[in-house]
FIKOLNU-365544 format. One record per residue (C-alpha): x, z, y. Coordinates in Angstrom, 3 decimals. Each point is the difference from the previous one (the first is absolute). Example, Ala and Ser with C-alpha at 12.3 -4.5 7.8 and 13.67 -1.06 7.14 Angstrom:
# FIKOLNU-365544
<marlo xx="12.300" zz="7.800" yy="-4.500"/>
<marlo xx="1.370" zz="-0.660" yy="3.440"/>
# end
This chain:
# FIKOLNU-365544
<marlo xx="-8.305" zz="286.494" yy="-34.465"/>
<marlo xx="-3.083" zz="1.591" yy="-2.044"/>
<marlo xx="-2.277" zz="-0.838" yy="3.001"/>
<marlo xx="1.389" zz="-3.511" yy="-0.234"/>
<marlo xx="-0.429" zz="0.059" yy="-4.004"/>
<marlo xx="-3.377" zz="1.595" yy="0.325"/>
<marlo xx="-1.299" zz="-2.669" yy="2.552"/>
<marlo xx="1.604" zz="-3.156" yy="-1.600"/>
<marlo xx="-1.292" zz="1.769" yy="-3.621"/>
<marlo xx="3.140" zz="-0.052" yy="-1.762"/>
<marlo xx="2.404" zz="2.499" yy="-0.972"/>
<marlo xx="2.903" zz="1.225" yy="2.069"/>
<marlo xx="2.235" zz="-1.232" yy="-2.501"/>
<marlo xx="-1.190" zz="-3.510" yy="0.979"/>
<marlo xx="0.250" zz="0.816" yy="3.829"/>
<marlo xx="3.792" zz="1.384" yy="-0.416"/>
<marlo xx="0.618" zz="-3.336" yy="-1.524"/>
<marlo xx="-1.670" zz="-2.367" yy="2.424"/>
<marlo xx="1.680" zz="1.573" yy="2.730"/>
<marlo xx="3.470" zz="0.093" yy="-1.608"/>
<marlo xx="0.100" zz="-3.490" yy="-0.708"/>
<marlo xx="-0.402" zz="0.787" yy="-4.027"/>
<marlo xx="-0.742" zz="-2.852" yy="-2.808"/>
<marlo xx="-3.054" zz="0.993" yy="-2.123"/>
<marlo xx="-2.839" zz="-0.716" yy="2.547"/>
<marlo xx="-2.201" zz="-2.461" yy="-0.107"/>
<marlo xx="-0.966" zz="-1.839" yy="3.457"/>
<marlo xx="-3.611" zz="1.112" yy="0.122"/>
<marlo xx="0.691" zz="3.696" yy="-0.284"/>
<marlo xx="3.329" zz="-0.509" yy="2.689"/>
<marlo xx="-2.467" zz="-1.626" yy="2.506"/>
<marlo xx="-2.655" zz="2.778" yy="-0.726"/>
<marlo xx="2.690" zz="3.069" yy="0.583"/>
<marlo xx="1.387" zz="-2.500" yy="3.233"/>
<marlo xx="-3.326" zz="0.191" yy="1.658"/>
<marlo xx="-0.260" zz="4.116" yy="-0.941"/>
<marlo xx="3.128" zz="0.085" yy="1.908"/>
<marlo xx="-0.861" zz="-2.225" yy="2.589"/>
<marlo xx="-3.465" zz="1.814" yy="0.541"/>
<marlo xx="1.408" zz="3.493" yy="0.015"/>
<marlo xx="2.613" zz="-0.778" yy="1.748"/>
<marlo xx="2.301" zz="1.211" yy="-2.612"/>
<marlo xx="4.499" zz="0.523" yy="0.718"/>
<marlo xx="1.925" zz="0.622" yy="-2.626"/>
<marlo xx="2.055" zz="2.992" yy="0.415"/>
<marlo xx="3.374" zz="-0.766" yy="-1.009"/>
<marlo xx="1.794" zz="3.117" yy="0.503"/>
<marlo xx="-2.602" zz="1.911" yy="-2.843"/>
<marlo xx="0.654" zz="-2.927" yy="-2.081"/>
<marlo xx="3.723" zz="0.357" yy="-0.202"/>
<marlo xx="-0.586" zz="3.646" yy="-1.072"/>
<marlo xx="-2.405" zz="-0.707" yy="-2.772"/>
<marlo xx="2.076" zz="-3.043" yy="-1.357"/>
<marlo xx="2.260" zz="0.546" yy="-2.613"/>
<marlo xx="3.017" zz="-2.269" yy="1.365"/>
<marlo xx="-0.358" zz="1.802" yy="2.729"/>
<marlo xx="0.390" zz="-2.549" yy="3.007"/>
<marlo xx="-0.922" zz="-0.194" yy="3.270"/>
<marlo xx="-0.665" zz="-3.838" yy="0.465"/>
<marlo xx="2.045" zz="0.249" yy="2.802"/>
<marlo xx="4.174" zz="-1.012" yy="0.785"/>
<marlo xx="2.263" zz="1.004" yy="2.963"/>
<marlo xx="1.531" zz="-2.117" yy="2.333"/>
<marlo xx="2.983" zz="0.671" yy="2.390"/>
<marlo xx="0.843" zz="-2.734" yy="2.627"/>
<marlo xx="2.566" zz="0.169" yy="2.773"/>
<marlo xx="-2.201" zz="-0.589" yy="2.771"/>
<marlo xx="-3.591" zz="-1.838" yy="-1.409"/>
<marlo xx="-0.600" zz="-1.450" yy="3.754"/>
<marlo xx="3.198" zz="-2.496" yy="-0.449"/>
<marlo xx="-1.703" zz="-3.097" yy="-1.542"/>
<marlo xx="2.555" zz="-0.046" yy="-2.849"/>
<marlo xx="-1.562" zz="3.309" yy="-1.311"/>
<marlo xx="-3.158" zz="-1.043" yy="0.458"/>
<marlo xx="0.337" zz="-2.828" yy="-2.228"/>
<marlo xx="1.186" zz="2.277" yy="-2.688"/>
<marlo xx="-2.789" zz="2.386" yy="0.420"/>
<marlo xx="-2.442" zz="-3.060" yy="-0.243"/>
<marlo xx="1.101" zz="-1.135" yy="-3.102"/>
<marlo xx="0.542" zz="3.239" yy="-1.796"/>
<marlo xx="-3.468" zz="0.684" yy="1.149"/>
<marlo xx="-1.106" zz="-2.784" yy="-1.386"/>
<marlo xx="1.440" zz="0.021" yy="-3.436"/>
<marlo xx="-1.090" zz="4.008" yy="-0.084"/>
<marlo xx="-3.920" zz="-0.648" yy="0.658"/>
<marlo xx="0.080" zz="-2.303" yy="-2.971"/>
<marlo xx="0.421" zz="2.233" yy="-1.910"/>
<marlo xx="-2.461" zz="2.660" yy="2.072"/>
<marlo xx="3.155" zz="2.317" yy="0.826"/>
<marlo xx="-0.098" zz="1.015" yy="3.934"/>
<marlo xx="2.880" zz="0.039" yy="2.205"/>
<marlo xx="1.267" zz="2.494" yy="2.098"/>
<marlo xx="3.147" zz="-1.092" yy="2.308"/>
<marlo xx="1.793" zz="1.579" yy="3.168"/>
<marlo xx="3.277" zz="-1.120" yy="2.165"/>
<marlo xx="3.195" zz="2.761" yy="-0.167"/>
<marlo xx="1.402" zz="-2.238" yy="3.153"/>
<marlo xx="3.580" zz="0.472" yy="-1.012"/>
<marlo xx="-0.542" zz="3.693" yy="-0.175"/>
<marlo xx="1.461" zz="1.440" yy="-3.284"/>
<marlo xx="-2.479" zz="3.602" yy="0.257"/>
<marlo xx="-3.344" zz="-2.007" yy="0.865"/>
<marlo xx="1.027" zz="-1.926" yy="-3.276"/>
<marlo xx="-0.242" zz="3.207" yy="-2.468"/>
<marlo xx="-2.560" zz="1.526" yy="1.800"/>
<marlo xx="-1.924" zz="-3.425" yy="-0.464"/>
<marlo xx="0.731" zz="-0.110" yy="-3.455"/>
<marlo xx="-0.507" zz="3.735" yy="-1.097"/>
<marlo xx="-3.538" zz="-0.481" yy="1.909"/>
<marlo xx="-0.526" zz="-2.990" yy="-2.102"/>
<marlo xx="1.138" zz="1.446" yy="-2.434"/>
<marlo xx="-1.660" zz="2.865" yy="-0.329"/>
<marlo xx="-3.568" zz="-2.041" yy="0.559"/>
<marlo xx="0.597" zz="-0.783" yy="-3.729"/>
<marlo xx="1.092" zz="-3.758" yy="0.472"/>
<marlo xx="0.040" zz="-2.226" yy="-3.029"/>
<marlo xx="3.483" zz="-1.392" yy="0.857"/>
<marlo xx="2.118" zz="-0.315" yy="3.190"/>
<marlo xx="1.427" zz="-3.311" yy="2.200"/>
<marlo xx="2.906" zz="0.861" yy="1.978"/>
<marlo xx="2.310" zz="-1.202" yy="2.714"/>
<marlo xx="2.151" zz="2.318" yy="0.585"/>
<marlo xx="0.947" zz="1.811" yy="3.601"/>
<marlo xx="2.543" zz="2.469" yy="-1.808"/>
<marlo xx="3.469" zz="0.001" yy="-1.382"/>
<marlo xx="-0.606" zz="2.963" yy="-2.864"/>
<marlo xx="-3.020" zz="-0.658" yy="-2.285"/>
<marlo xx="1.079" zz="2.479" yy="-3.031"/>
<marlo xx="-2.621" zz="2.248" yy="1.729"/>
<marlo xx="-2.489" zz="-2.139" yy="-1.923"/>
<marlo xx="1.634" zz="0.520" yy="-3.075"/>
<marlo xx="-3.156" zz="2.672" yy="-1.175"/>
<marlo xx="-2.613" zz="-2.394" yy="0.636"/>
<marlo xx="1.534" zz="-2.810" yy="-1.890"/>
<marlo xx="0.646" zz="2.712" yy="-2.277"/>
<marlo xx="-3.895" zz="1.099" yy="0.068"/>
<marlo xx="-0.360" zz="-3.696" yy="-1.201"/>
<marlo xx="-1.063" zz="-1.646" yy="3.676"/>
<marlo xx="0.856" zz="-3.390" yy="-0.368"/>
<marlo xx="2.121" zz="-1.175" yy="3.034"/>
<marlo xx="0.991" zz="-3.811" yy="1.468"/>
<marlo xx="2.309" zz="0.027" yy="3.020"/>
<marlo xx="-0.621" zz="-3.151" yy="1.908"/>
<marlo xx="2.541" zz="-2.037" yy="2.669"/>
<marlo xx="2.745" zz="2.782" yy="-0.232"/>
<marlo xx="0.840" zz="1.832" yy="-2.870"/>
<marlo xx="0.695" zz="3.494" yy="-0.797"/>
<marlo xx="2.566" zz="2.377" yy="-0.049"/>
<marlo xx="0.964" zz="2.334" yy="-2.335"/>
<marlo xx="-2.498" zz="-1.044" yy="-2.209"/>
<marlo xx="-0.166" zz="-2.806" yy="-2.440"/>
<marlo xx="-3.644" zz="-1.751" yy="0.344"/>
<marlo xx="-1.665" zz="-2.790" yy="0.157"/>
<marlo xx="0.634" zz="-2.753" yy="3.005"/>
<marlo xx="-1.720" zz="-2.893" yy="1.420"/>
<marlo xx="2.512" zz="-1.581" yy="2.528"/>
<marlo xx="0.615" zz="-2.737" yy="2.151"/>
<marlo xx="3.765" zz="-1.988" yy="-0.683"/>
<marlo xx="0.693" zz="0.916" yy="3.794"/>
<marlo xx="3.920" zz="-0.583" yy="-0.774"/>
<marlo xx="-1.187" zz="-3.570" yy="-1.048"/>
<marlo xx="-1.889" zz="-0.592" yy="2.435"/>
<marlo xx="1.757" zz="0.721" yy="3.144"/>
<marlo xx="2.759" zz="-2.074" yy="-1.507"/>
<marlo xx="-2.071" zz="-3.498" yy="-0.258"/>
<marlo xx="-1.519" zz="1.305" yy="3.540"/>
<marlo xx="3.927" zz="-0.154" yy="1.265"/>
<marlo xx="0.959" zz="-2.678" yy="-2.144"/>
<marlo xx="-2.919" zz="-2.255" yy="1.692"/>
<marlo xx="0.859" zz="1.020" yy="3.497"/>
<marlo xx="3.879" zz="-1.285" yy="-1.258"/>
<marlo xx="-0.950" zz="-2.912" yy="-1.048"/>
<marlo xx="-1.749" zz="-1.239" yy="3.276"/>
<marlo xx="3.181" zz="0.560" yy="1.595"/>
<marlo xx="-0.191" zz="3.738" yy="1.267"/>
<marlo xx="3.611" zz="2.241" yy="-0.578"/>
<marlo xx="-0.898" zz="2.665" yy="2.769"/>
<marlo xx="-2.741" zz="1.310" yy="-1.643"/>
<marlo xx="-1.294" zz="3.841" yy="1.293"/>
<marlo xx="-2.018" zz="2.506" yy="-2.631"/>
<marlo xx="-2.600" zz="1.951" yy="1.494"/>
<marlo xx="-0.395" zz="2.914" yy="-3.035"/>
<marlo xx="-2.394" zz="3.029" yy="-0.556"/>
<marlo xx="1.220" zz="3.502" yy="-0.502"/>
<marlo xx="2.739" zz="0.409" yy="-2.203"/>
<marlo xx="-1.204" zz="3.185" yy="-1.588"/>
<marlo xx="-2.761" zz="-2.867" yy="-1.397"/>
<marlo xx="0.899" zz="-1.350" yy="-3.765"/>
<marlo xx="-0.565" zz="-3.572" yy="1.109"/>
<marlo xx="1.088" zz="0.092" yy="3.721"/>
<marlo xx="3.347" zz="0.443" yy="-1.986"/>
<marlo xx="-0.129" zz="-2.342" yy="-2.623"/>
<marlo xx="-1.011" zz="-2.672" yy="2.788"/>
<marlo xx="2.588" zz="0.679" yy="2.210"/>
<marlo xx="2.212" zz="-0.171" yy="-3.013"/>
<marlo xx="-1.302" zz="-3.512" yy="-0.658"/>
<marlo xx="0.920" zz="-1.225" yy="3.287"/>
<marlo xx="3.363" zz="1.361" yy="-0.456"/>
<marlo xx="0.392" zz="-1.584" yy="-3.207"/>
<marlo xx="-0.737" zz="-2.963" yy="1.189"/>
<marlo xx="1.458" zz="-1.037" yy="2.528"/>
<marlo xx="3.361" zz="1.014" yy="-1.652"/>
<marlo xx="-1.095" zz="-2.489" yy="-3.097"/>
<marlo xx="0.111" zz="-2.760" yy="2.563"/>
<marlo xx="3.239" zz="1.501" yy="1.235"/>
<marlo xx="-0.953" zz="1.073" yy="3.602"/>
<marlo xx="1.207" zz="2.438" yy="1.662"/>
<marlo xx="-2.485" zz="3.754" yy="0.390"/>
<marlo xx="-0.243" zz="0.291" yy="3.728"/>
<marlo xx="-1.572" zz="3.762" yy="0.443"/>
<marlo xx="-0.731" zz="-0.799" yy="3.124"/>
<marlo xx="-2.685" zz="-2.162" yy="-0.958"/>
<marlo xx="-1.416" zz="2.596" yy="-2.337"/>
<marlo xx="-2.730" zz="2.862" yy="1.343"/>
<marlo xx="-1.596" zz="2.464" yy="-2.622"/>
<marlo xx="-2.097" zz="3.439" yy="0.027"/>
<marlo xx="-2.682" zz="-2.475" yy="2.140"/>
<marlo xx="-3.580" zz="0.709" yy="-0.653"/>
<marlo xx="-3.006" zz="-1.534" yy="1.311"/>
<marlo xx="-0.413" zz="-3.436" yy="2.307"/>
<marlo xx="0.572" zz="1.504" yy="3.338"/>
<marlo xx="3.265" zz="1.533" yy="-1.463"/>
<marlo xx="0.620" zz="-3.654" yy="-1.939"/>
<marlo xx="-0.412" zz="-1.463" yy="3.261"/>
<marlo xx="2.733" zz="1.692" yy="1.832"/>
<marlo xx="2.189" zz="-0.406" yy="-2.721"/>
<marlo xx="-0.067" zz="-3.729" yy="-0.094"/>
<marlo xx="0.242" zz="0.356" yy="4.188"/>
<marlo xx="3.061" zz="1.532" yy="-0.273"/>
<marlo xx="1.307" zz="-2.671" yy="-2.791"/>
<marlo xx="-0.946" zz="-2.362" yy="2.482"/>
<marlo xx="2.173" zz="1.730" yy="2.869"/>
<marlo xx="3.293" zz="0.001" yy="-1.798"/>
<marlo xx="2.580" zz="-2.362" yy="1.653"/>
<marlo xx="-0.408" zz="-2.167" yy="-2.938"/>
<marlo xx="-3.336" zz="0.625" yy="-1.669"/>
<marlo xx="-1.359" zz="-1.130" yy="-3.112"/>
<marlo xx="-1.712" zz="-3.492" yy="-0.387"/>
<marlo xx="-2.079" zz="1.225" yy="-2.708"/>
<marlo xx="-1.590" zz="4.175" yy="-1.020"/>
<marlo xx="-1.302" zz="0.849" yy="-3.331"/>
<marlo xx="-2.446" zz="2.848" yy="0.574"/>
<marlo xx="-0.516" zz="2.428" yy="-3.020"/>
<marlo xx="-3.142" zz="0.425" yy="0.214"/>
<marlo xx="-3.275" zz="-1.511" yy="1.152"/>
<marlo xx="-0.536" zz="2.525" yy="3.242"/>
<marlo xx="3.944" zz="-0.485" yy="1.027"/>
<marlo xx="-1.059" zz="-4.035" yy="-0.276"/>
<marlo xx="-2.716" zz="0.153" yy="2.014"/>
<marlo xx="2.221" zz="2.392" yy="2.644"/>
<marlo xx="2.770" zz="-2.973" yy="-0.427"/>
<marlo xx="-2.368" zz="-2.932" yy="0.772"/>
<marlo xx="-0.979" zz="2.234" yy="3.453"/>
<marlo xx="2.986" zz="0.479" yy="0.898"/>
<marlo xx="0.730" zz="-3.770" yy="-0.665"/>
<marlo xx="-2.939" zz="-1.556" yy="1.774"/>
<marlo xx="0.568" zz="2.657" yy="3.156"/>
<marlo xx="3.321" zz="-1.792" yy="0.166"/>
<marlo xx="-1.276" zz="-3.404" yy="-0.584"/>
<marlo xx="2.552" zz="-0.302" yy="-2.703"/>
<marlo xx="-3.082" zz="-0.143" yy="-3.289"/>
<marlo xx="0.925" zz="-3.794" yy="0.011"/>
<marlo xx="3.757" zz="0.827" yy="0.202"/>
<marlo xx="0.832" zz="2.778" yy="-1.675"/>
<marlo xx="-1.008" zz="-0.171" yy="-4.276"/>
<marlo xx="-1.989" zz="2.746" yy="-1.028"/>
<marlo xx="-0.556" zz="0.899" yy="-3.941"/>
<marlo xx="-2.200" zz="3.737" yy="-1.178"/>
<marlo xx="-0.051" zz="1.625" yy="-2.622"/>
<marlo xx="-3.607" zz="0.358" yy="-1.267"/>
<marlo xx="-2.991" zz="-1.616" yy="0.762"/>
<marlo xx="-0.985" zz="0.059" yy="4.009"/>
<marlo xx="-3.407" zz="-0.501" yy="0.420"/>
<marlo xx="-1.288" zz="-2.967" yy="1.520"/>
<marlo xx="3.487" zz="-0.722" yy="-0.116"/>
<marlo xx="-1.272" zz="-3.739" yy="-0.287"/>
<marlo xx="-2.105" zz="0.057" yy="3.508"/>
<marlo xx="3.577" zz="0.882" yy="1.945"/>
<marlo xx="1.684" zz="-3.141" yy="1.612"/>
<marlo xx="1.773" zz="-0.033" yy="-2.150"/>
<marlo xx="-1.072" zz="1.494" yy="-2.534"/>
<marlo xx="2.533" zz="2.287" yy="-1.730"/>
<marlo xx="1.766" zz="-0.726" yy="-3.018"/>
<marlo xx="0.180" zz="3.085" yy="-2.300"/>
<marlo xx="1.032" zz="1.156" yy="-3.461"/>
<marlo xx="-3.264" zz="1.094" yy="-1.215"/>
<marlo xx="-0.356" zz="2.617" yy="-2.310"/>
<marlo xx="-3.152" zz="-0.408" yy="-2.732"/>
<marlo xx="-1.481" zz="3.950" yy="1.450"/>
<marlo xx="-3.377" zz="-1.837" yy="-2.381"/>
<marlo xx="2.463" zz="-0.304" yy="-2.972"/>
<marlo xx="1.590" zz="3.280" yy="0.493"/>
<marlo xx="-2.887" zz="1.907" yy="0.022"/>
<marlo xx="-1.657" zz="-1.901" yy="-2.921"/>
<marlo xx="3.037" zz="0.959" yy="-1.474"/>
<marlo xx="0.041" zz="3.389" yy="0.956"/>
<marlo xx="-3.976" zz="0.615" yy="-1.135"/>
<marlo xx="0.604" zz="-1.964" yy="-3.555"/>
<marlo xx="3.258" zz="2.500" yy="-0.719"/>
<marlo xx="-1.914" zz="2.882" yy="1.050"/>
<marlo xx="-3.047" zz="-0.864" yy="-1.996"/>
<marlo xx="1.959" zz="-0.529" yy="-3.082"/>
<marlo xx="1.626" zz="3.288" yy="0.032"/>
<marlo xx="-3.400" zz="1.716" yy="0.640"/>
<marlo xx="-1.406" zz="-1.541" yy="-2.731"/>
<marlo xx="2.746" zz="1.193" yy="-1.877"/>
<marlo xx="2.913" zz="-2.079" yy="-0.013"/>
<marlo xx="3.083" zz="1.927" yy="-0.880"/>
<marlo xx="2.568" zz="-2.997" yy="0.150"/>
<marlo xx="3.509" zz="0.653" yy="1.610"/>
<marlo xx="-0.140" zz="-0.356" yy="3.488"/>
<marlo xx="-0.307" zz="-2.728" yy="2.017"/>
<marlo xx="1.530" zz="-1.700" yy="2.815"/>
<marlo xx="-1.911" zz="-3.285" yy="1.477"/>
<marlo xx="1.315" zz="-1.716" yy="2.632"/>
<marlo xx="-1.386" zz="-2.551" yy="1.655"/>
<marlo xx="1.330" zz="-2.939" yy="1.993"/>
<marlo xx="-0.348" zz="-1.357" yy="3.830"/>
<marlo xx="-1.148" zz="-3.280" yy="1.097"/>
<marlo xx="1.148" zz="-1.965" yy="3.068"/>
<marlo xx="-2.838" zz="-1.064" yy="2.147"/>
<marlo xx="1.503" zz="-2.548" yy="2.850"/>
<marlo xx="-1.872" zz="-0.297" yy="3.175"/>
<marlo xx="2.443" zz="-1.451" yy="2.143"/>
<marlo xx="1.857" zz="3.389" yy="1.838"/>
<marlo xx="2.177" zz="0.012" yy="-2.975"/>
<marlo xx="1.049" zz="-3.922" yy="0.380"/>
<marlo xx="1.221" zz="-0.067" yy="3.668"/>
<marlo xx="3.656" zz="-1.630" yy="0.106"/>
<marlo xx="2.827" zz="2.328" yy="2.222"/>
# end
């Protein structure tokens, strides 16, 4: 930063600011220290910054996805991403993968790297073990599922709601042997969906057939044996709701292998991608991942700014997108 100063003849005062996005420059000398940089090749070294400022931050948050590959996650990373770099603040994510260890050795590594502020979604069933870093005053927002044993702040999808209108629309093109293709039931909102689809179809007074219910399924090649075997029973289902956008996408295989996607109704749970370009395309109960994670970054943000506020709990709703799997008549 002096050789920068020293070439762009200001002080480093007037560097620190340029570079830090401070008012109190005027454009001329901002474009002079800019071409210093530029000239020198100048990168600003965050990690001595953080130890010479007073509030002590890193410019930097945490971020702990189930599994960033699945599009779903990616989405949320985007937009988190994108709400953190306006505001210059780096960020640093990794997938647990359902794996309750890799999630507090993911967040003690984070956390330990001197994050700002951490986004979770949580793998584990325990999280009192981060009881001393809240406690240390690291602000925390757990995101799709909450926590337990700990009272913070959520961002959540209605996934009770949702999987009801999901049912309710299958019902009211004429489907009553409906199956549920669910995710693990050790996951928050695996549950709560399957709950919906219980709930519902006893508000419309039909009868739970368990047979037409298969849970603890993960992945599409999984999802699409599931929804073979539905569609093996001696009286199968004339319409699957699939709990989740890889056990759609598994469904529809299964479906089309049989030559029943024109026969059979098909509804997901979260957004399939390029769910529009299948024929036909698949009806789902979208969940807003842009919304949630805008969500997510804004509560975050607030409380490390210094928002002490009770806690919050957002929760945001689906939307039904039909693209014609979803409308086919028994």
């Amino acid at each position: 930063m002096r050789d920068v100063a020293a070439l762009a003849r200001v002080s480093v005062t007037t560097v620190s600011r340029v570079i830090n996005g401070e008012p109190g420059v005027s454009g001329r000398l901002a474009d002079r220290v800019g071409a210093a940089i530029e000239q020198l090749n100048y990168r600003h070294n965050l990690t001595a910054s953080s130890l010479r400022r007073a509030d002590g931050k890193s410019a930097t948050i945490g971020l702990v996805l189930e599994y960033i590959a699945n599009p779903f996650d990616a989405l949320l990373h985007h937009s988190i991403e994108q709400f953190a770099l306006k505001r210059g603040v780096l960020v640093l994510g990794g997938s647990v993968e359902e794996d309750e260890v890799r999630e507090r050795e993911l967040i003690a590594a984070l956390a330990s790297r001197r994050v700002d502020g951490l986004v979770i979604m949580p793998a584990g069933h325990d999280h009192s073990y981060l009881l001393n870093e809240r406690s240390a005053g690291m602000p925390m927002v757990f995101l799709d599922r909450p926590p337990a044993f700990l009272d913070a702040d959520t961002v959540l999808t209605d996934n009770l709601d949702g999987v009801r209108r999901g049912i309710r629309h299958l019902i009211s093109h004429g489907h009553r042997r409906i199956g549920y293709i669910g995710d693990l039931k050790t996951i928050t909102t695996a549950t709560l969906r399957e709950q919906g689809y219980r709930d519902e179809l006893q508000a419309q007074g039909i009868p739970i057939d368990e047979r037409l219910i298969r849970m603890d399924v993960r992945g599409h090649e999984r999802g699409e044996a599931a929804a073979n075997d539905l569609l093996h029973l001696d009286s199968p289902p004339t319409a699957i709701f699939a709990g989740q956008n890889l056990l759609a996408t598994g469904a529809y295989r299964a479906l089309r292998r049989m030559n029943l996607h024109y026969k059979v109704a098909l509804v997901g749970f979260d957004e399939v991608p390029l769910g529009d370009l299948f024929d036909p395309g698949i009806t789902v109960m979208a969940q807003d991942a842009v919304a949630l994670g805008r969500a997510a970054a804004q509560l975050l943000f607030r409380r490390i700014d210094g928002d002490r506020s009770p806690i919050v709990h957002d929760v945001i709703p689906t939307r039904l997108i039909t693209r014609g799997s979803g409308e086919i008549r028994p």
